[in-house]
C-alpha positions in Angstrom: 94.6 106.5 88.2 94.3 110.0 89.5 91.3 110.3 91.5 90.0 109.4 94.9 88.7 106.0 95.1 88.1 103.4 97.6 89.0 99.7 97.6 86.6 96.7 99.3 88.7 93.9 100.3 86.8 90.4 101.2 88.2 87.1 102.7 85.5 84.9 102.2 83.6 82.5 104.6 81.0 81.0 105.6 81.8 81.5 109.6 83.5 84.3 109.3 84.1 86.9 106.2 86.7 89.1 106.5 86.3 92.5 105.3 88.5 96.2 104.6 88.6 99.3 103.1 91.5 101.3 101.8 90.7 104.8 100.7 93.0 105.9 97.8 93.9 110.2 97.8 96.6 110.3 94.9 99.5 107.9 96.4 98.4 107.8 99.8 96.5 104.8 101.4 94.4 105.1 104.5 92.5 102.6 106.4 88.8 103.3 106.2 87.4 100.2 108.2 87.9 96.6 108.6 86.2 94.2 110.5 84.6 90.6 110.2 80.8 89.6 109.2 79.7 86.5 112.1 78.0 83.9 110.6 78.7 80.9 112.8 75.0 82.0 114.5 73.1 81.6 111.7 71.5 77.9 110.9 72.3 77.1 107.8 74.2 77.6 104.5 71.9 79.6 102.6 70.6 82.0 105.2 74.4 82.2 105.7 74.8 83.1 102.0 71.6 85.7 102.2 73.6 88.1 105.2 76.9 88.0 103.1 74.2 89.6 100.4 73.2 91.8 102.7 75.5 92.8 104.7 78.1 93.8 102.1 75.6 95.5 100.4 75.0 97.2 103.6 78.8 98.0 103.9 79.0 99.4 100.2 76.1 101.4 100.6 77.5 103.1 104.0 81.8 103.5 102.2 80.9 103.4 98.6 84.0 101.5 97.1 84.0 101.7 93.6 86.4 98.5 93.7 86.2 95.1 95.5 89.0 93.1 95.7 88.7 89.4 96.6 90.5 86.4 98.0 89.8 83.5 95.8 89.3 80.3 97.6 92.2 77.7 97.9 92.1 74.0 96.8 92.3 72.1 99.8 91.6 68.6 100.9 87.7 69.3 101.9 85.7 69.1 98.4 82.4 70.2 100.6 84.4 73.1 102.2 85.6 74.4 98.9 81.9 74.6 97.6 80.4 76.4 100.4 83.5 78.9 100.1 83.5 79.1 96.7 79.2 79.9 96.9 80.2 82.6 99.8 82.8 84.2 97.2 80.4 84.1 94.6 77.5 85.8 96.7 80.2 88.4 97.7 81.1 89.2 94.2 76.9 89.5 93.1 76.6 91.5 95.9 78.7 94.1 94.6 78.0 93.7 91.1 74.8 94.7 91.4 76.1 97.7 93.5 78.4 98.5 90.3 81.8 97.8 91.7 84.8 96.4 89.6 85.7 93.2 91.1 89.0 91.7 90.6 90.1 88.0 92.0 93.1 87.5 93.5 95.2 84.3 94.7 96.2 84.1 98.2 99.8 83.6 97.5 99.4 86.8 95.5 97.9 88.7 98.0 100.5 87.7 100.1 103.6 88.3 97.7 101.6 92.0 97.0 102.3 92.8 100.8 105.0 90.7 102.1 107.2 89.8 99.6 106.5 86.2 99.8 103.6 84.3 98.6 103.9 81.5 101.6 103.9 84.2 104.7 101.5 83.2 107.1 98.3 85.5 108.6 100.5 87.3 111.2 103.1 88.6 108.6 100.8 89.6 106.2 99.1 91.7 109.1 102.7 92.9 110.6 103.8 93.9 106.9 100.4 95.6 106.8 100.5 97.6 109.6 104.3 98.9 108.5 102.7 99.8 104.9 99.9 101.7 106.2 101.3 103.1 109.0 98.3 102.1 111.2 98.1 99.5 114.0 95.9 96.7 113.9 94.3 95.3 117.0 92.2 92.4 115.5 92.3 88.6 116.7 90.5 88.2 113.7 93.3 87.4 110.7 90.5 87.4 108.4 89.8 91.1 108.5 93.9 91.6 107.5 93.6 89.4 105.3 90.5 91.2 103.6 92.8 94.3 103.6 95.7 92.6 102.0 93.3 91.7 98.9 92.4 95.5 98.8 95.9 96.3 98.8 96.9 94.1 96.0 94.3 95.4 94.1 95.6 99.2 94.8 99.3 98.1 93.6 97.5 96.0 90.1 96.0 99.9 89.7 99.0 102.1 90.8 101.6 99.8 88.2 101.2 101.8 85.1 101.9 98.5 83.2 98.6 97.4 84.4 95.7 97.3 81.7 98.7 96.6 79.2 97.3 92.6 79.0 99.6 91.5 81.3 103.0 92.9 80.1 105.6 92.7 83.3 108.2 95.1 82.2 108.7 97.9 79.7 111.4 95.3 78.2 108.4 93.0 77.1 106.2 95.5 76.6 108.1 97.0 73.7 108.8 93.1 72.0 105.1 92.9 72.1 104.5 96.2 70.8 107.3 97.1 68.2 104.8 99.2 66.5 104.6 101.5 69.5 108.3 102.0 70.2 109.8 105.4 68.6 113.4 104.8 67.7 
């Protein structure tokens, strides 16, 4: 990919979603926002779900991503607490489907191997790595907003690998088993 594009990262949840933008010029990545969307005030789970709605709506009106990256919930011990995250996600991703956005779904292990090297670094390295990477510093007590901008940069190294869109393929070397047709001797 060529042109000018901006990436939405989201760290869903239902207290606080984390969110961040990474604006793409050619190979250089610049910050656009990040931040976190309160929810702790609000009564109850669905009027909860209804300002995610709207307030990432709100968010991809104002910076026009055209992609949205998000962190997919992890499987943890609380069944309740992986339904009300896994709703959040999924209002997150209708939110910007209906604004038009390609929405990929990433693993947080992934996210983290994406920026760290190491799928089991914890929020602080992951933000560290992040400021290094982008060249920025991050003043946030809020991991949740780093975290958001890790998704958006995972997504941004799935596009820049030009092995991406090949259905998985990891290296020209199985690229070319799969594909003997394509290979000119």
């Amino acid at each position: 990919m060529t042109d000018d594009y901006k990436i939405l990262g989201i760290d869903p949840g239902t207290n606080v979603l984390g969110y961040g933008i990474l604006e793409v010029r050619g190979k250089e990545l610049k910050v656009v926002t990040l931040g976190v969307i309160h929810l702790e005030k609000y009564p109850d789970h669905q009027t909860k779900l209804k300002e995610i709605f709207l307030q990432l709506q709100e968010i991809i009106e104002t910076y026009l991503p055209r992609e949205m990256s998000v962190e997919a919930p992890f499987f943890g011990k609380n069944v309740q607490s992986m339904l009300k995250l896994g709703r959040a996600q999924g209002v997150a991703m209708a939110a910007a489907m209906t604004m038009g956005l390609n929405i990929t779904e990433f693993s947080p292990k992934k996210i983290k191997k994406a920026v760290t090297g190491n799928g089991n670094a914890s929020k602080e390295q992951l933000c560290s790595m992040l400021c290094k990477i982008l060249k920025v510093n991050i003043e946030t007590k809020y991991l949740d907003a780093t975290d958001a901008l890790g998704a958006a940069y995972c997504k941004y190294n799935e596009l820049s690998n030009p092995l991406s869109g090949l259905g998985g393929v990891k290296s020209w070397k199985s690229f070319m088993a799969a594909n003997p047709k394509r290979v000119k001797g």
